[in-house]
PyMOL Python script that loads the backbone (N, CA, C, O; Angstrom):
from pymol import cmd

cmd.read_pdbstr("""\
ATOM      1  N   UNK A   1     111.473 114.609 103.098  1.00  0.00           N
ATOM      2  CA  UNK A   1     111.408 114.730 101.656  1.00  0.00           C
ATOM      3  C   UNK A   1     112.185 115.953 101.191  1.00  0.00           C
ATOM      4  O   UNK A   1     112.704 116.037 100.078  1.00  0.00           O
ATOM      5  N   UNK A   2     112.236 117.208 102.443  1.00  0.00           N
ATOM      6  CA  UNK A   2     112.621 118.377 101.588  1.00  0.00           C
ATOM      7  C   UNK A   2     113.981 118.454 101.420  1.00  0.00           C
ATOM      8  O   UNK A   2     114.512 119.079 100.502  1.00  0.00           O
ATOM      9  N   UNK A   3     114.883 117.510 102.732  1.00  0.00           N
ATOM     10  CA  UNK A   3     116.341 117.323 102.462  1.00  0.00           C
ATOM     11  C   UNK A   3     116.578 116.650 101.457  1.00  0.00           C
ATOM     12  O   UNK A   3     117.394 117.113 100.660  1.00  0.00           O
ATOM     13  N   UNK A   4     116.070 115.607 101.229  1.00  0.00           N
ATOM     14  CA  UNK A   4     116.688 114.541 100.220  1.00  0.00           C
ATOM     15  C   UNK A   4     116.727 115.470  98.582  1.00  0.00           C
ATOM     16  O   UNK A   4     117.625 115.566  97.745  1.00  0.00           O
ATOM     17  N   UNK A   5     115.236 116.085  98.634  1.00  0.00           N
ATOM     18  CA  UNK A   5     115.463 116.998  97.413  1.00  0.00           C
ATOM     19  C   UNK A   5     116.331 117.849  97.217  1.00  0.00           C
ATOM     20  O   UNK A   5     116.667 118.140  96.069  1.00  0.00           O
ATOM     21  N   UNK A   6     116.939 118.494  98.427  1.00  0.00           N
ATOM     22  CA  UNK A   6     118.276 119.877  98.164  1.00  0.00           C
ATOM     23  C   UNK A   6     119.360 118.893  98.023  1.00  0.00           C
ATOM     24  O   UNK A   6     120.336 119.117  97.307  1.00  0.00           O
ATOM     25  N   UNK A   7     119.151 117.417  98.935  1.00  0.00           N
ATOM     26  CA  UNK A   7     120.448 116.906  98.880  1.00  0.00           C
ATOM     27  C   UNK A   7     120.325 116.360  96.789  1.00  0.00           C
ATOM     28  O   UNK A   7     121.402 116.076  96.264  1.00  0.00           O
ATOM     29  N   UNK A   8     119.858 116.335  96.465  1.00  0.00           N
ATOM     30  CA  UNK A   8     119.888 115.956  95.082  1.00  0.00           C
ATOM     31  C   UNK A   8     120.185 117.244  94.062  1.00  0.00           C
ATOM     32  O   UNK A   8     121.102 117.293  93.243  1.00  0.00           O
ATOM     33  N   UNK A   9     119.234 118.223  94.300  1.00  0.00           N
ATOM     34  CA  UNK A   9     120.118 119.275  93.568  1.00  0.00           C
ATOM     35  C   UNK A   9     121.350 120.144  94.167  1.00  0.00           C
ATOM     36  O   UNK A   9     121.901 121.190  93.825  1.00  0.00           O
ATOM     37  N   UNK A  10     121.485 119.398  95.016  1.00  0.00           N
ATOM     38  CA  UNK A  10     123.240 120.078  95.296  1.00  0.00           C
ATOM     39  C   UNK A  10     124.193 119.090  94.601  1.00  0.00           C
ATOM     40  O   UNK A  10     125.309 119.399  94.183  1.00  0.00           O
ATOM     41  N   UNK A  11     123.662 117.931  94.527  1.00  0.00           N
ATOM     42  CA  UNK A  11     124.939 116.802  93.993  1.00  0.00           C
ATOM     43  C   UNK A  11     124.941 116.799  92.204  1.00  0.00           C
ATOM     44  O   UNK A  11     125.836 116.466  91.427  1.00  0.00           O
ATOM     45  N   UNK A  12     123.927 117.175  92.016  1.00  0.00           N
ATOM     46  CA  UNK A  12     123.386 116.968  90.446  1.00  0.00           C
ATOM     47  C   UNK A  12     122.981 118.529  89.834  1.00  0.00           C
ATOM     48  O   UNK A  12     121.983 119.158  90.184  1.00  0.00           O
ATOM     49  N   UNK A  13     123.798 118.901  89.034  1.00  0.00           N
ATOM     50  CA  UNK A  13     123.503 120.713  88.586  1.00  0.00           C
ATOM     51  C   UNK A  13     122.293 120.268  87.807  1.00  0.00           C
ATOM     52  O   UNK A  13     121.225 120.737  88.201  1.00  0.00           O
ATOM     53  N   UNK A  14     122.271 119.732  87.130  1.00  0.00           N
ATOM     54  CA  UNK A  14     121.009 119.796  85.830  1.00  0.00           C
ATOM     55  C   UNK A  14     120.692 117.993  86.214  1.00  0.00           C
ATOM     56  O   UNK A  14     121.458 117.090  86.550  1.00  0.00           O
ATOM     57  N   UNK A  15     118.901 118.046  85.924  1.00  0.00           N
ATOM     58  CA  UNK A  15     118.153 117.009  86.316  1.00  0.00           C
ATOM     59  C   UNK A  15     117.147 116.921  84.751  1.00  0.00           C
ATOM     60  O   UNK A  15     116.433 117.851  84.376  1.00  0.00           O
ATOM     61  N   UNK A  16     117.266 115.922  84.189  1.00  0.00           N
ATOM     62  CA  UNK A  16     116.501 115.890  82.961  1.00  0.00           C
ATOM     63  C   UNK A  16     115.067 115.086  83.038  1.00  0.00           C
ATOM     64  O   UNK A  16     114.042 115.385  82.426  1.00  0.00           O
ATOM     65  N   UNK A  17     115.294 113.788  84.115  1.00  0.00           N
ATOM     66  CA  UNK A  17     113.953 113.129  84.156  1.00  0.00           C
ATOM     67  C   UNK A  17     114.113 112.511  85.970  1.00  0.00           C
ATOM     68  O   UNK A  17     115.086 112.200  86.656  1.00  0.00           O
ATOM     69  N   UNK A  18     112.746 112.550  86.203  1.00  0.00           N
ATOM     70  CA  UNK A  18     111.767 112.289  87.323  1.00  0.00           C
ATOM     71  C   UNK A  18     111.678 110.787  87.144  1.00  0.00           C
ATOM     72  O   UNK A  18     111.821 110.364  85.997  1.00  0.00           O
ATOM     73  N   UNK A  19     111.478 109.990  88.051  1.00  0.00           N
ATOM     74  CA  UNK A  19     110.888 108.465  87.736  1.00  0.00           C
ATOM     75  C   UNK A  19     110.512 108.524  88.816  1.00  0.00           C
ATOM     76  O   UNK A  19     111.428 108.584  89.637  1.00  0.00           O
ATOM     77  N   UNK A  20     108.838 108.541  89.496  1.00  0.00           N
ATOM     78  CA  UNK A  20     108.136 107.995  90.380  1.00  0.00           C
ATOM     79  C   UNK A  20     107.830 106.563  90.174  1.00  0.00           C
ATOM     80  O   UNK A  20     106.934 106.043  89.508  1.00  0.00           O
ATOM     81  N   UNK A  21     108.889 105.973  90.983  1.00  0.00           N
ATOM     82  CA  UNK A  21     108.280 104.128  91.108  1.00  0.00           C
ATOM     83  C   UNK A  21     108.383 103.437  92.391  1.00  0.00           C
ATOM     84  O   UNK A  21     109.065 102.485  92.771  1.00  0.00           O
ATOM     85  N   UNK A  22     107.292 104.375  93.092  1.00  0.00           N
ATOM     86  CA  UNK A  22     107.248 103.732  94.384  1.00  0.00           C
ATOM     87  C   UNK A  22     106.405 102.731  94.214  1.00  0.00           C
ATOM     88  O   UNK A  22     105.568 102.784  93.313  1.00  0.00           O
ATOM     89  N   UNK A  23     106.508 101.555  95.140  1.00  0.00           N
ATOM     90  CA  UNK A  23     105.546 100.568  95.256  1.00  0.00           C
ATOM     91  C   UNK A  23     105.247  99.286  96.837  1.00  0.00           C
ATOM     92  O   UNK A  23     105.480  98.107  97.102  1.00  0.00           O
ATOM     93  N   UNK A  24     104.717 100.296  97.384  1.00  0.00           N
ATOM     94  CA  UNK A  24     104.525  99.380  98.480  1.00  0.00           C
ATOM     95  C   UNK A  24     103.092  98.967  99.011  1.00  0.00           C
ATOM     96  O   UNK A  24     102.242  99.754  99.428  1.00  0.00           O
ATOM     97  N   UNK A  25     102.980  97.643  98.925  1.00  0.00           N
ATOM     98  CA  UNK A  25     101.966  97.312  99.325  1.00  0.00           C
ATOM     99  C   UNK A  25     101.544  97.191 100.409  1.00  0.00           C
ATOM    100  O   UNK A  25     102.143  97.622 101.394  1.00  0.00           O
ATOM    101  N   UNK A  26     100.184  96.450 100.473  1.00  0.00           N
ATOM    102  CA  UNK A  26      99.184  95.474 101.729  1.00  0.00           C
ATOM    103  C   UNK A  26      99.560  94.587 101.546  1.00  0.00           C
ATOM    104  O   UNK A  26      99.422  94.166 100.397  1.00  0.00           O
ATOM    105  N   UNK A  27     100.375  93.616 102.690  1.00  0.00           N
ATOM    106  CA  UNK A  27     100.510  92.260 102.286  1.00  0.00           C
ATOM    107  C   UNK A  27     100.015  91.554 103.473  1.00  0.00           C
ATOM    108  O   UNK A  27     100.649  90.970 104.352  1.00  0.00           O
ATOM    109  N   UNK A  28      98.027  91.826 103.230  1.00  0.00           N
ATOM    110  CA  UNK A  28      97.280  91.129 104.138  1.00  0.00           C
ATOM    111  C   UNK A  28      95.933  90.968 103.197  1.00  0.00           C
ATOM    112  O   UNK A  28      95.569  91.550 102.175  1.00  0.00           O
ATOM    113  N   UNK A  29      95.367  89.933 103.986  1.00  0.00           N
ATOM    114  CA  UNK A  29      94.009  89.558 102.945  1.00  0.00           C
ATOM    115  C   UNK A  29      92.947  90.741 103.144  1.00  0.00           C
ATOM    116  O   UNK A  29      92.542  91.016 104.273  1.00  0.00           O
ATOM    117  N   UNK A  30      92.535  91.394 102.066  1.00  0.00           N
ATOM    118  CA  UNK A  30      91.549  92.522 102.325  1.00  0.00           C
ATOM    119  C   UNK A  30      90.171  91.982 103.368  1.00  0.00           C
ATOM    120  O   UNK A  30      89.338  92.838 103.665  1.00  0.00           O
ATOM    121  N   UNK A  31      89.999  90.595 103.871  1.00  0.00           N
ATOM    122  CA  UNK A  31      88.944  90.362 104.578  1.00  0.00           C
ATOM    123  C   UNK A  31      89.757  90.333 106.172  1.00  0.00           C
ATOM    124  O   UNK A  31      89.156  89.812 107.111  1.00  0.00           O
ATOM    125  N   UNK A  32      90.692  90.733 106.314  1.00  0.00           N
ATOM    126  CA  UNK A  32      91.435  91.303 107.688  1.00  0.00           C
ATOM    127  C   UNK A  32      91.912  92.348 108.172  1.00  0.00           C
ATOM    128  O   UNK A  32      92.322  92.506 109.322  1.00  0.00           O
ATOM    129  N   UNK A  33      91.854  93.667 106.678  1.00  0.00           N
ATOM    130  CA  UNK A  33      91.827  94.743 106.480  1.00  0.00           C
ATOM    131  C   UNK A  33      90.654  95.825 106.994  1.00  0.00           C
ATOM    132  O   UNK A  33      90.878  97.024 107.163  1.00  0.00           O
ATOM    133  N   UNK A  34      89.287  95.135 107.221  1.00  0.00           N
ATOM    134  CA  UNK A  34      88.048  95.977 107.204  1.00  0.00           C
ATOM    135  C   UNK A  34      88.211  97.284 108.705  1.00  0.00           C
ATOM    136  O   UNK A  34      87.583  98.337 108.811  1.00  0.00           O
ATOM    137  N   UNK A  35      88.994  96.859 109.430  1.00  0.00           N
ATOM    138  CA  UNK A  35      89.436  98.033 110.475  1.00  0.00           C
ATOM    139  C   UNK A  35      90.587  98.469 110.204  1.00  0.00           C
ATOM    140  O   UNK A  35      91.020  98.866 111.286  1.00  0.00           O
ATOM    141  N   UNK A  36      91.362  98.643 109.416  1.00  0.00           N
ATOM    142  CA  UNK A  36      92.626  99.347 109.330  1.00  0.00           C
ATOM    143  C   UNK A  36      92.654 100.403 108.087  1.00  0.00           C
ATOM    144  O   UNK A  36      92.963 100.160 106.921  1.00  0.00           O
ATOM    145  N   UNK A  37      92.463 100.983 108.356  1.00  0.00           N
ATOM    146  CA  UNK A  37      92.427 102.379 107.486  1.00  0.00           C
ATOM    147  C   UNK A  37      93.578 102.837 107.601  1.00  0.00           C
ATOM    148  O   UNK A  37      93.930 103.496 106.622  1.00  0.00           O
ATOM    149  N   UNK A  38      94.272 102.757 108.368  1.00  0.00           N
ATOM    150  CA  UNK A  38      95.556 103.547 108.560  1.00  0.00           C
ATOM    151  C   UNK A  38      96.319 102.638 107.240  1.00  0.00           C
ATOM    152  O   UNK A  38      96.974 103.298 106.433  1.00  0.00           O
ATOM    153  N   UNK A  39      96.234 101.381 107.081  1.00  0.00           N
ATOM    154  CA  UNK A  39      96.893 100.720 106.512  1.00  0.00           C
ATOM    155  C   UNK A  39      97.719 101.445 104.687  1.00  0.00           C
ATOM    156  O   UNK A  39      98.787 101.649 104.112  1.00  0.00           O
ATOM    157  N   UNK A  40      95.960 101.567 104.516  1.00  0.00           N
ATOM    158  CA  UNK A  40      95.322 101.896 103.287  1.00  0.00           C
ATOM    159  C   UNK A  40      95.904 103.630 103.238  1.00  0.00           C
ATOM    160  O   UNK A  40      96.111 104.296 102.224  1.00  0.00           O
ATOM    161  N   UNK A  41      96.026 103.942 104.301  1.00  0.00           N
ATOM    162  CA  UNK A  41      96.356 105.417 104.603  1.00  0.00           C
ATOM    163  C   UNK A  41      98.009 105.749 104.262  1.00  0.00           C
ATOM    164  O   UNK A  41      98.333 106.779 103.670  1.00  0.00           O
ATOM    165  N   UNK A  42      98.693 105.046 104.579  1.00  0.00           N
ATOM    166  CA  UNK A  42      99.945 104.959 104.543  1.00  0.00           C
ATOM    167  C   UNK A  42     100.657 104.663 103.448  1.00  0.00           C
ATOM    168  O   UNK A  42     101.780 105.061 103.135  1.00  0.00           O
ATOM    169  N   UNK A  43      99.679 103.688 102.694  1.00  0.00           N
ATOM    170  CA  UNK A  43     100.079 103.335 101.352  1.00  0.00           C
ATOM    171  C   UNK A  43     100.364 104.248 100.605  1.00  0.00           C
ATOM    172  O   UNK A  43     101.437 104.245 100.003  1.00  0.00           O
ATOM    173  N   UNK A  44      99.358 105.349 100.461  1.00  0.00           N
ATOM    174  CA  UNK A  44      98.837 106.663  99.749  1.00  0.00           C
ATOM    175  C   UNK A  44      99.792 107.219 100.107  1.00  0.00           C
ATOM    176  O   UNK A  44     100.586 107.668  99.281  1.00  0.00           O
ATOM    177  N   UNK A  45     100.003 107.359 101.543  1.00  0.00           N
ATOM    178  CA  UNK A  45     102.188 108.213 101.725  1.00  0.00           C
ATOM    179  C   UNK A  45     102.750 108.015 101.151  1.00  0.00           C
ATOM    180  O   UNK A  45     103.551 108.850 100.730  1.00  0.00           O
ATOM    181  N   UNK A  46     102.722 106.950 100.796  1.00  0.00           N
ATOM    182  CA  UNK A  46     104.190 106.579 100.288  1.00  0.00           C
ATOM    183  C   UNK A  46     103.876 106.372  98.422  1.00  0.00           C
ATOM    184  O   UNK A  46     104.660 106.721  97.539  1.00  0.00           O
ATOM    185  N   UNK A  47     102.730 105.817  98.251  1.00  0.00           N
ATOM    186  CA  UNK A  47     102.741 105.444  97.040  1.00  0.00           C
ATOM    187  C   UNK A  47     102.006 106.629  96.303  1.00  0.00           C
ATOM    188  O   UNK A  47     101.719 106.055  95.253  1.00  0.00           O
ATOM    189  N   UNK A  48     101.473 108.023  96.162  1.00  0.00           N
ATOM    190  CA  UNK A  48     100.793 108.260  95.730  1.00  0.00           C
ATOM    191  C   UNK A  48     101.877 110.091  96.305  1.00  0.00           C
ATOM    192  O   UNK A  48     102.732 110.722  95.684  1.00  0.00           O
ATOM    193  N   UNK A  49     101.428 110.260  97.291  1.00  0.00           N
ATOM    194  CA  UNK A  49     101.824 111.525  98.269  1.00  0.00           C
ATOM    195  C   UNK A  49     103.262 111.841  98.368  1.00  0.00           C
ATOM    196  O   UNK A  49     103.590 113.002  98.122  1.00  0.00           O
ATOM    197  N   UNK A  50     104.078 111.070  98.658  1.00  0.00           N
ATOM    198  CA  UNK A  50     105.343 111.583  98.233  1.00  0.00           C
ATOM    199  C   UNK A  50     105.790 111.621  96.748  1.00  0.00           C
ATOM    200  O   UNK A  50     106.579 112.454  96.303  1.00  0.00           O
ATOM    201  N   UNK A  51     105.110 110.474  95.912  1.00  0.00           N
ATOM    202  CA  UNK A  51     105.722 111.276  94.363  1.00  0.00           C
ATOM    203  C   UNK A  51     105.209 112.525  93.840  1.00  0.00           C
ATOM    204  O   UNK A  51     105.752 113.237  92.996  1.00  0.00           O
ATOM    205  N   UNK A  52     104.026 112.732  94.471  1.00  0.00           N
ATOM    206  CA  UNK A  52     103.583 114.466  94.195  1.00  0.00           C
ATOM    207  C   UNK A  52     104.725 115.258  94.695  1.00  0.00           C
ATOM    208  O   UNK A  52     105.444 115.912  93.940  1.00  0.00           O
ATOM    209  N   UNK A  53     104.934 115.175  96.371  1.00  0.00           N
ATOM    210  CA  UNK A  53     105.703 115.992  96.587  1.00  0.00           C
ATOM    211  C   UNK A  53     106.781 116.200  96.011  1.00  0.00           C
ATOM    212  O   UNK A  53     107.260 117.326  95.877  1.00  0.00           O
ATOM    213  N   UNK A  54     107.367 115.018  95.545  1.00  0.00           N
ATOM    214  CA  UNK A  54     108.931 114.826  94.875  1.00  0.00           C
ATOM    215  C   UNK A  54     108.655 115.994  93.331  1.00  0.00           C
ATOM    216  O   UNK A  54     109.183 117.002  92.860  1.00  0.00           O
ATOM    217  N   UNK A  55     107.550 115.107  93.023  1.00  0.00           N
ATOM    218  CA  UNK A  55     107.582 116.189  91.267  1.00  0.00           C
ATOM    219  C   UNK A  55     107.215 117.628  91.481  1.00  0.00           C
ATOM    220  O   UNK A  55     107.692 118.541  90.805  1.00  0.00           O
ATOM    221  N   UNK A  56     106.230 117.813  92.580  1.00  0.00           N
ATOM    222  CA  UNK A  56     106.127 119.263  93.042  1.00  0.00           C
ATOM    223  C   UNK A  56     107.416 120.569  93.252  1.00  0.00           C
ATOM    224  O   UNK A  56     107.490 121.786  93.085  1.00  0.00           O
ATOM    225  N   UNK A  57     108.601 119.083  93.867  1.00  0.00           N
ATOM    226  CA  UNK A  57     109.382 119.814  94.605  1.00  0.00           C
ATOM    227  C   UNK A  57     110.930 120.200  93.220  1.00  0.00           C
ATOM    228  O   UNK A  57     111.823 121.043  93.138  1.00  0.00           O
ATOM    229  N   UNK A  58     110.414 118.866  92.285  1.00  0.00           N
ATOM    230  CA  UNK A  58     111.396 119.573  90.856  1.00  0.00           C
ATOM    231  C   UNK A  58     110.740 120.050  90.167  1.00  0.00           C
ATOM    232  O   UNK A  58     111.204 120.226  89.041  1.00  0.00           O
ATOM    233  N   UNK A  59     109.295 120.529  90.439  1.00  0.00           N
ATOM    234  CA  UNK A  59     109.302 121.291  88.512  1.00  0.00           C
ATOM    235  C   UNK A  59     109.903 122.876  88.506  1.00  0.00           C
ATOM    236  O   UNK A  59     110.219 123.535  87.516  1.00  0.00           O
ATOM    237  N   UNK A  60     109.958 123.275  89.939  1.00  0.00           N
ATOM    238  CA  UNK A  60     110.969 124.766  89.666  1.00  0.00           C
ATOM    239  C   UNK A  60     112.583 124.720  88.932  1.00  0.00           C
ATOM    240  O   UNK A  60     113.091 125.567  88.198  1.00  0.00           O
ATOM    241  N   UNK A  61     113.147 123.446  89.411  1.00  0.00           N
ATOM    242  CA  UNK A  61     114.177 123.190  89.007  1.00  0.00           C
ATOM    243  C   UNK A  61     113.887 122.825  87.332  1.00  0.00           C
ATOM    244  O   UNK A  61     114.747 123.144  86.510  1.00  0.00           O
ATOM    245  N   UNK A  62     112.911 122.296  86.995  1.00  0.00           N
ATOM    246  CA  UNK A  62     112.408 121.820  85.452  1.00  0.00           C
ATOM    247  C   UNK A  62     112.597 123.208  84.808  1.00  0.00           C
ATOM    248  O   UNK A  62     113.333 123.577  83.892  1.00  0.00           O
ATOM    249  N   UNK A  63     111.860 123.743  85.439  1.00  0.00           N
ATOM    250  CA  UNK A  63     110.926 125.240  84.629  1.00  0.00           C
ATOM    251  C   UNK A  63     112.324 126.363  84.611  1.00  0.00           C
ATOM    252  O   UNK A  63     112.397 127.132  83.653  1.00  0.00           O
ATOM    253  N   UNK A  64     113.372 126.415  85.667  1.00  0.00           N
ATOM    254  CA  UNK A  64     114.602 127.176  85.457  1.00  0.00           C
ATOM    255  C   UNK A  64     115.496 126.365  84.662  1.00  0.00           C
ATOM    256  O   UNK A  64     116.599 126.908  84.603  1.00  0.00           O
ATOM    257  N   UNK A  65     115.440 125.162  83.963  1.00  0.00           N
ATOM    258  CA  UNK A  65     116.230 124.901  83.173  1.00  0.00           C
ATOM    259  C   UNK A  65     115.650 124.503  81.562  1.00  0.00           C
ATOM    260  O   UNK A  65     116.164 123.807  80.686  1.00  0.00           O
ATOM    261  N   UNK A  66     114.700 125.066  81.588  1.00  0.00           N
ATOM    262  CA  UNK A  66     113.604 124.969  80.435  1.00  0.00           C
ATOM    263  C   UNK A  66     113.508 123.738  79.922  1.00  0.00           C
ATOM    264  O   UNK A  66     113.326 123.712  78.705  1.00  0.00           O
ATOM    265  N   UNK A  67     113.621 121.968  80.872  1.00  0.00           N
ATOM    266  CA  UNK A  67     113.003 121.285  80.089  1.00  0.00           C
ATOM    267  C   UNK A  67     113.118 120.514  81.169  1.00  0.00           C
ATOM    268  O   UNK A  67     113.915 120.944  82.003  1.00  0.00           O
ATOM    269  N   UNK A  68     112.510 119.388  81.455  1.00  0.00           N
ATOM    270  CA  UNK A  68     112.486 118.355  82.280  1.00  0.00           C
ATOM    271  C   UNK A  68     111.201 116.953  82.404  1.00  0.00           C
ATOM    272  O   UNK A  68     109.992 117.185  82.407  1.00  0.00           O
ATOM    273  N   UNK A  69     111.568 116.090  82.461  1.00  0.00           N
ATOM    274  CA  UNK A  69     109.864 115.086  82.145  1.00  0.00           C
ATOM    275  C   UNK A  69     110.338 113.954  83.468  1.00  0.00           C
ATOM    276  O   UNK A  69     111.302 113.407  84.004  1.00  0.00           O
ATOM    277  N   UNK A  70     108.969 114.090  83.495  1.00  0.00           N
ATOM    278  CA  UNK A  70     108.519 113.101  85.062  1.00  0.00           C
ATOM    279  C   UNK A  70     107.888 111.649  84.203  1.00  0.00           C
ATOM    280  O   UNK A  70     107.173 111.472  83.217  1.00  0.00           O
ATOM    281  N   UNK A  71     108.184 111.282  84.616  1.00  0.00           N
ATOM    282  CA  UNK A  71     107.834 109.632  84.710  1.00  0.00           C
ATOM    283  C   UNK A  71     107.177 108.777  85.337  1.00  0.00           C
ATOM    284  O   UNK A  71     107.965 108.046  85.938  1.00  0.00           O
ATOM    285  N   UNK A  72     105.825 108.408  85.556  1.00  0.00           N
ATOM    286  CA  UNK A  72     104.809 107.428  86.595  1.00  0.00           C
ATOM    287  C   UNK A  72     104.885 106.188  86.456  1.00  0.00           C
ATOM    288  O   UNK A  72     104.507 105.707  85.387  1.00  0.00           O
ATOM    289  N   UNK A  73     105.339 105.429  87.380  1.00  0.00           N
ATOM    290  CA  UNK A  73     105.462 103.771  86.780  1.00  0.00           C
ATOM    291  C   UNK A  73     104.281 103.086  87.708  1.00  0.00           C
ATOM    292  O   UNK A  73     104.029 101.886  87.598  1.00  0.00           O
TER     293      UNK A  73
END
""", "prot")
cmd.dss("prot")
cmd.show_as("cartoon", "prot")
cmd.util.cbc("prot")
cmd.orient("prot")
């Protein structure tokens, strides 16, 4: 996550908006799910945990250019 972010503000001087639209699912019946936690675990990586990190990792870049807006889809 932390490359892809330098690799973005090295290519892009000024960043105006964020769009978190990750979306990956379970594509199993929740009555085959009842032992897989990891499943449910992973989702949250990806769908929940890296767009924190991502907006975590621009609002310094937001806050040194005095304006910037994130987006949750």
């Amino acid at each position: 996550m932390q490359q892809s972010l330098e690799q973005i503000l090295k290519e892009h001087a000024k960043i105006d908006v964020l769009i978190n639209n990750a979306a990956r699912a379970i594509r199993r019946p929740i009555i085959q799910a009842f032992d897989r936690l990891h499943d449910f675990e992973r989702t949250m990586q990806i769908n929940y945990f890296a767009a924190v990190r991502m907006t975590l990792g621009m609002l310094p870049h937001f806050l040194l250019n005095g304006s910037g807006h994130v987006i949750g889809t």
